[in-house]
Every structure is written in C-alpha cells, then in structure tokens.
C-alpha positions in Angstrom: 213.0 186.7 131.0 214.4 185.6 134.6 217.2 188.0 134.1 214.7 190.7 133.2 212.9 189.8 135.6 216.1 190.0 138.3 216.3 194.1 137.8 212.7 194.8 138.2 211.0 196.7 140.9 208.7 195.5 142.5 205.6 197.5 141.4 206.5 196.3 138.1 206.6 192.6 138.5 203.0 192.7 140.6 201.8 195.2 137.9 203.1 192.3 135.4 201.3 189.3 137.5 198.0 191.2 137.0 197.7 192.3 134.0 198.4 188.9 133.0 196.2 186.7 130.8 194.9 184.0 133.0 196.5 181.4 131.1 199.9 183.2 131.6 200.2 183.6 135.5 201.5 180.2 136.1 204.6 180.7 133.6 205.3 184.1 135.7 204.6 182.8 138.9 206.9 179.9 138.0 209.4 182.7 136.4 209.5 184.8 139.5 210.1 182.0 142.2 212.9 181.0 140.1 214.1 184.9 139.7 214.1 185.2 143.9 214.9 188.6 144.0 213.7 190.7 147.1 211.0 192.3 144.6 209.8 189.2 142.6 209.2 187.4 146.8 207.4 190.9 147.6 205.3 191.0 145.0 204.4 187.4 144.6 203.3 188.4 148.2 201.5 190.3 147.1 199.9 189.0 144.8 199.2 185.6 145.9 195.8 185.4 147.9 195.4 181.6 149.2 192.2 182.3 150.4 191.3 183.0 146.3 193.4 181.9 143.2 192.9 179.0 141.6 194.4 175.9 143.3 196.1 175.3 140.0 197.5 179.2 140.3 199.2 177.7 143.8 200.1 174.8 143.0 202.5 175.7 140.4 204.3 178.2 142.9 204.6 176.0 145.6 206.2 173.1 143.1 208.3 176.0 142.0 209.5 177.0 145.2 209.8 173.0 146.4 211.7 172.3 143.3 213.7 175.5 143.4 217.4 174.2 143.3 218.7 176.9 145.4 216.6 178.4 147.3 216.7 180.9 149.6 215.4 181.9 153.1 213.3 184.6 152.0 211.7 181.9 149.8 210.7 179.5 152.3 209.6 182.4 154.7 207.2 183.6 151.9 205.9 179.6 151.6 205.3 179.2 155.8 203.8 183.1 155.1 201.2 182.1 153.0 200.0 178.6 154.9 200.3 180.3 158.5 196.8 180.2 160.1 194.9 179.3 156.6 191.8 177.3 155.8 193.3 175.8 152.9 191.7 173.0 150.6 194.0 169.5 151.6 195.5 169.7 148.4 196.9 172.7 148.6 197.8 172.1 152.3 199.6 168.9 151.7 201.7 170.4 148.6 202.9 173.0 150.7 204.0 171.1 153.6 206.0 168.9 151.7 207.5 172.1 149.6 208.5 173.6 153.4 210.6 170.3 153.9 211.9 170.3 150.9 213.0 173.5 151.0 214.7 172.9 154.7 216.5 170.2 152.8 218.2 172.3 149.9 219.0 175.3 152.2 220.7 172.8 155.1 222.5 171.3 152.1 223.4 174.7 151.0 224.9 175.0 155.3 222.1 177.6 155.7 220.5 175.9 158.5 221.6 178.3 160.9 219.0 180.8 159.5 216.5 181.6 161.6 213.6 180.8 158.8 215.2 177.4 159.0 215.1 176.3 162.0 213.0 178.3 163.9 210.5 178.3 161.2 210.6 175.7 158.9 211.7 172.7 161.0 209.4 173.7 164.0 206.5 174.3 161.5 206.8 170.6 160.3 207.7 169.3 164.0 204.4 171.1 165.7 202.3 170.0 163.3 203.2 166.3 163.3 203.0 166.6 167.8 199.5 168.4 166.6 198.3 166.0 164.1 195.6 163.9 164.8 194.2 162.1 161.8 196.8 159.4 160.0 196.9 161.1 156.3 197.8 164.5 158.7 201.0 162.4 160.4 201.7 161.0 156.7 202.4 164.5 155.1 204.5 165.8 157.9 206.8 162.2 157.7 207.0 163.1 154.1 208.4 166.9 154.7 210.7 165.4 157.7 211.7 162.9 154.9 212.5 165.7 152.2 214.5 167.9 154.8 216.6 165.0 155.9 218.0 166.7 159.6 220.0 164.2 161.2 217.6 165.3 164.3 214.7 164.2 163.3 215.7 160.7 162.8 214.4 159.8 166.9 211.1 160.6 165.8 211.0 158.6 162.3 212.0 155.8 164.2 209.3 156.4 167.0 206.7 156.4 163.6 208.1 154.1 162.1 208.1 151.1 164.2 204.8 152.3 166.7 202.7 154.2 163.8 199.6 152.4 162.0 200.5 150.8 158.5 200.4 154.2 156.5 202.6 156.1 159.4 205.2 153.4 159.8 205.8 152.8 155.5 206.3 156.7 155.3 208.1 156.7 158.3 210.4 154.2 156.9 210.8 155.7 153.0 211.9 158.9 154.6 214.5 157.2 156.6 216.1 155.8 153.4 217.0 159.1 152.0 219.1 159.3 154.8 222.8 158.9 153.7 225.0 156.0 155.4 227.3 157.9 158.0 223.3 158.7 159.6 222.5 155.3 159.8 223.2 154.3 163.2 223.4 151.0 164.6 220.2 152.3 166.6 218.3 153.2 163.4 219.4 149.2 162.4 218.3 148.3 165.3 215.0 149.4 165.0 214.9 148.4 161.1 215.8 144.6 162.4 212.8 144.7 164.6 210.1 146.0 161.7 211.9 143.7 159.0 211.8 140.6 161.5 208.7 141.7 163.0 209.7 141.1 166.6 207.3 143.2 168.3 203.9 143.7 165.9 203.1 142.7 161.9 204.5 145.3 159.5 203.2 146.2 155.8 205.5 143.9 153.2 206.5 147.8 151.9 207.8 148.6 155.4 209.7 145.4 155.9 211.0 146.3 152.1 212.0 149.5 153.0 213.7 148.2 156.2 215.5 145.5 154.7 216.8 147.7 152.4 217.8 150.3 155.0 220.2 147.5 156.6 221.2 146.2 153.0 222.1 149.5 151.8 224.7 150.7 154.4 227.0 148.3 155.0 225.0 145.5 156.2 226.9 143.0 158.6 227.1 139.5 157.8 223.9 138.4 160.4 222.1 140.5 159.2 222.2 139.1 155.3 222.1 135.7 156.9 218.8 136.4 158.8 217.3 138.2 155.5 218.2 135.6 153.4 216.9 132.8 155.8 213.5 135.2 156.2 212.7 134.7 152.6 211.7 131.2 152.7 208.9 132.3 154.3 207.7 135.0 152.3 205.7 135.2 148.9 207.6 134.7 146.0 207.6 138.7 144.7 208.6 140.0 148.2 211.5 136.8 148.5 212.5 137.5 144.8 213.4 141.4 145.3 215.0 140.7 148.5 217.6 138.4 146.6 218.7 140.2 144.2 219.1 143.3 147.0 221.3 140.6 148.5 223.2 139.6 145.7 223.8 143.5 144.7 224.8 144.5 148.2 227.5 141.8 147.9 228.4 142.2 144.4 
C-alpha cells in the first residue's frame, strides 16, 4: 500500500483520506507519513485541520511522524506547520512537541542538521518555547523534546534545569541528559551531576540523584566518584542504596 501510495498524486491521496471510512483514516494517515512523498506531506496538509479532527485522528500522525525512522525535513516542517500559532488541547500540544524533538534527533543522526527546518525551525521552536514557558508541566515537555533531539548544544541549558529547576524540571532535566552518549559527557556535565547526586547546594528528588548517579556511573566513572557513591549509600533507604550497588558492581564488572 505504501509503495502505491509512493506514485500517487496528490489529489488522489487527499481524495483517498476523505472518502475514507472514519475508522480507516488513522491506518492512512499512518500509511502516508510513512510513504513521505512530496504528495502524501501536501495532502496530509491538506487534509489535517488541528483546529477539527478528532484528537485520536492527530494523534496517530504525530506518533507516526515522531516514530518515523527516517524522516525527512519536509516531515518535520509539516509537524511545526500544523502547531504554529494553534489553540490546541494540551494533549495534542504536548505529543507534538515531543514528535518535533524527536524528529531533530533522527534527522541530526541522519547529518541533516544543517537543513534549515532543523535548526532554524525545529531546534529554535523547542528553545523559544522552553525561554517562553512559564508554568512547570510547560518547561517539562520542552526538556523532554531537547531530551529526544539529543544536540550536543543544548546540554548548558539541561544542566541549568537540571540542577536550579523545581523537582519535576530538574528529574526531566536529568533523564534527558542520560541519553546523551559518553564522548558528550563532560567533566562539567559530572560536575554538575556530583553536586545534585551529593546534594551540595539544595535537596534533589531520589529519581534525580538516580539519574545522576547513573550519569557518572555510566561513562567511565573515576575512582572518587564510586567511592563517594558507595559511601552515600549508608545513608539512604534501602531501595535507593540497593540499586545503587548493583550500578556499582556492573560499572566495574
């Protein structure tokens, strides 16, 4: 169907969207994101009114474009397209700004981040609207997006969330810095994960210190700073202490 779909014009894959039972549309939404040809984007265009379909309807395309293996700029243009200057339910809000960094992610791994939808777009999209965001579920979604695109620039500000930010800010802040392969794990990012773990400067959620212990465990942790975990666990409630030895024990293993 996708390879049928590939040589269609574009009149005939919006004629084929509706005239479609209702119970359909997802399956050919979901076919005609994966398709990405010039028509299938135009027409989905086209057809897609965010203002009107079902959130379902939505839904479906924007997990089909986030999960889209390899996706293409016209793809995430169409995504930042249809959220630009919308009153959109949160749902379908937070689902598409967490498909834009996704989609940064797989075209940056795919060394299209020189396209202009990429950076100018997509990375400043996610960037204005965390300087913008006011309420803390607002920061959250765009740490997660910065935390699916994984740019090597954006790690100064998940360390500025991460160890300033209220509980929820900082834990996201934190998981998206994990994703982060080793050679962008600086010692200033360990710095910083030493001073949440150890809590020098404020209390941190146990799934923050988690996340930062594991950060310093996971790429190639010096011998201080196992020491110092190890001697932090006898102070810590059996679950927390638990995990943190057997991180220890597979990190030297």
């Amino acid at each position: 169907f996708i390879q049928m779909l590939r040589s269609a014009k574009k009149r005939d894959v919006l004629q084929l969207l509706r005239r479609a039972p209702e119970e359909m549309r997802p399956f050919l939404v979901e076919a005609a994101v994966a398709t990405q040809s010039v028509a299938s984007l135009a027409a989905l265009s086209d057809f897609l009114d965010f203002s009107k379909e079902p959130k379902s309807l939505l839904e479906k395309f924007l997990y089909a474009a986030a999960f889209s293996p390899r996706p293409s700029g016209e793809l995430l243009h169409l995504v930042l397209d249809k959220l630009d200057g919308k009153q959109l339910v949160p749902e379908i809000w937070e689902t598409g700004i967490v498909a834009v960094g996704s989609l940064v992610g797989k075209l940056c791994q795919q060394k299209l981040c020189g396209l202009q939808q990429v950076v100018e777009n997509g990375v400043e999209a996610i960037l204005r609207g965390l300087r913008g965001a006011k309420e803390e579920p607002e920061v959250v979604i765009y740490l997660l997006a910065l935390g699916n695109a994984m740019l090597p620039e954006t790690i100064p500000t998940l360390l500025e969330h991460a160890e300033d930010g209220p509980t929820a800010v900082t834990t996201a802040a934190t998981s998206a810095l994990q994703r982060f392969p080793a050679p962008h794990i600086s010692s200033k990012v360990k710095r910083v994960m030493r001073r949440i773990f150890h809590q020098n400067r404020k209390s941190y959620d146990k799934t923050c210190r988690l996340a930062a212990a594991e950060i310093l465990l996971d790429n190639h942790p010096s011998p201080m700073d196992v020491i110092n975990i190890l001697l932090a666990t006898s102070e810590m409630e059996m679950e927390m202490a638990t995990f943190l030895l057997l991180k220890v024990q597979n990190s030297l293993w």
